[in-house]
N, C-alpha and C positions, 0 to 999 in steps of 0.2 A: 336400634333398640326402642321398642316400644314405652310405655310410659307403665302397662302392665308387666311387664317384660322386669322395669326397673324393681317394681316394687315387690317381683317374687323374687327377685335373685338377690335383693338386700334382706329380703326374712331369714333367708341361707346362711346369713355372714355368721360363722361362728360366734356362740356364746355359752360357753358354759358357766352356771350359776355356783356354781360348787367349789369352781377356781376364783371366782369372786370373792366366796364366803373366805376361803383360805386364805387368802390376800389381808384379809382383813374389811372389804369394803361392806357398809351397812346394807342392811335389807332393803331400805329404803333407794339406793342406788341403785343398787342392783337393778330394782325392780323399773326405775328411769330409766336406766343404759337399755335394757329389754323396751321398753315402750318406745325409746327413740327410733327403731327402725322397726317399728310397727304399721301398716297403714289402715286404714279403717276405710272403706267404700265411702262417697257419700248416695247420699238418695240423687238417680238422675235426674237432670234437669236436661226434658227433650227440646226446650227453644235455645240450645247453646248446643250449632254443631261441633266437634270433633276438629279439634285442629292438625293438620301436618307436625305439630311442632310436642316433642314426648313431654317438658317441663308443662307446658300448659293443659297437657291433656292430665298431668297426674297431680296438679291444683285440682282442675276440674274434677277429677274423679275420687279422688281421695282426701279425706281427713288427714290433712299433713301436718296439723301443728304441735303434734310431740316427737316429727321426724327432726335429728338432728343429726346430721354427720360431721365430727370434730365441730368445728363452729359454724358449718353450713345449715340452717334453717330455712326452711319454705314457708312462705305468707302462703294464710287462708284460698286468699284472691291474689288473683292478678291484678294491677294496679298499671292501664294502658296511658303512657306518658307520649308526648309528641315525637321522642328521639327512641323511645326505651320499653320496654316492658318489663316491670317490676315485679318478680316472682321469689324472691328472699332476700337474704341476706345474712349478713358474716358480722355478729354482733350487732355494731347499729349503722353498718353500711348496707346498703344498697346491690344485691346481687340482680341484675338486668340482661334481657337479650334485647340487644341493637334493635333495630327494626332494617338496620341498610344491611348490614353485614350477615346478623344473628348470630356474631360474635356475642358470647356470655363474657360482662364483665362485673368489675365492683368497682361501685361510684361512691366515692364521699357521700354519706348520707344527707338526700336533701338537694346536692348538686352533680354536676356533671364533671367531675374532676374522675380522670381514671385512676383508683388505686394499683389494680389488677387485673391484666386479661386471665383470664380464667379456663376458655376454653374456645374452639372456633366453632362450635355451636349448639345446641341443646343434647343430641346425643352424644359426641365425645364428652360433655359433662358428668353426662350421668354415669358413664362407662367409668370416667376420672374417678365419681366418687364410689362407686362400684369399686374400684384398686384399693381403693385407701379406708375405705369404712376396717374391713378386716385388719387389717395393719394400725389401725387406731387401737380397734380392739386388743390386738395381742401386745400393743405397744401399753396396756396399762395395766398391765400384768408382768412384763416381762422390766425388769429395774435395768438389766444389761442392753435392750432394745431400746430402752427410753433414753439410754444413755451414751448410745452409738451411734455420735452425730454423721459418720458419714454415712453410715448404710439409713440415716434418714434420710440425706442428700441425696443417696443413689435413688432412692426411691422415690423422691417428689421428683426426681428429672425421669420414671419411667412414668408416674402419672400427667407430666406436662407432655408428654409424649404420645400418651392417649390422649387427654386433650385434646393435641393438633398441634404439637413440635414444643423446642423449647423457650419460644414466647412466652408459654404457659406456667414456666416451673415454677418461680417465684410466690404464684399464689398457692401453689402444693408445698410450697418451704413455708411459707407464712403459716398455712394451717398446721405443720409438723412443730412448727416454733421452733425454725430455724432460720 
């Protein structure tokens, strides 16, 4: 999956405003929840080629700072560290891809302590949060889904599974907040 690839097929993720309104959630929300999976181009910058890698190319290409999936947020910049590549984060951790591996993990903010392997590498992430944006979605709307810990269970262990097996599930349980 490409990095353009990611950002039209997350504008897709259902939202309807109107089941919002009936929920009761403010306009003001609403209108966040709509902006989180919005991307904005930025203006090219042709002395920065094109990386192999879809996370860095969709920093690079897009205005990602009002993307958020469940607690998945993307930095402006990439932020290139000795071990790590620093491309978001999950509250005030550290979301990084390896530089050995280009395993995507989460590091204690600051340090090198592994919270969570997250994914075996940029594209199963994006596909991971590709599963689960929708499923966030309808998870806050839905009182019976929000409240049906296992079929959240089954479901963080099909997105550890895109991922790249069940290594991964724990950080799909953590975002489900389970």
């Amino acid at each position: 999956m490409t990095h353009k690839e990611f950002a039209e097929s997350l504008k897709k993720v259902p939202f309807d405003q109107e089941v919002y309104k009936q929920h009761g959630w403010s306009d003001n929300f609403i209108e966040d929840t709509f902006k989180r999976h919005t991307f904005l181009p930025k203006e090219q910058d042709n002395t920065i080629a094109e990386s192999d890698d879809p996370i860095q190319n969709l920093i690079r290409s897009f205005n990602v700072s009002n993307v958020e999936i469940g607690m998945v947020q993307f930095n402006d910049k990439i932020v290139n560290g000795k071990d790590y590549i620093i491309f978001g984060r999950v509250e005030t951790d550290d979301l990084v891809i390896s530089r050995i591996t280009k395993e995507i993990l989460l590091l204690e903010s600051g340090m090198e302590h592994i919270l969570y392997h997250c994914a075996s590498n940029s594209t199963t992430f994006l596909n991971a949060l590709l599963q689960i944006a929708p499923f966030l979605q309808q998870r806050g709307i839905d009182d019976a889904l929000f409240e049906n810990a296992d079929a959240q269970i089954q479901f963080a262990s099909e997105c550890g599974e895109t991922a790249g097996g069940e290594k991964y599930n724990d950080f799909y349980k953590m975002l489900l907040g389970i």
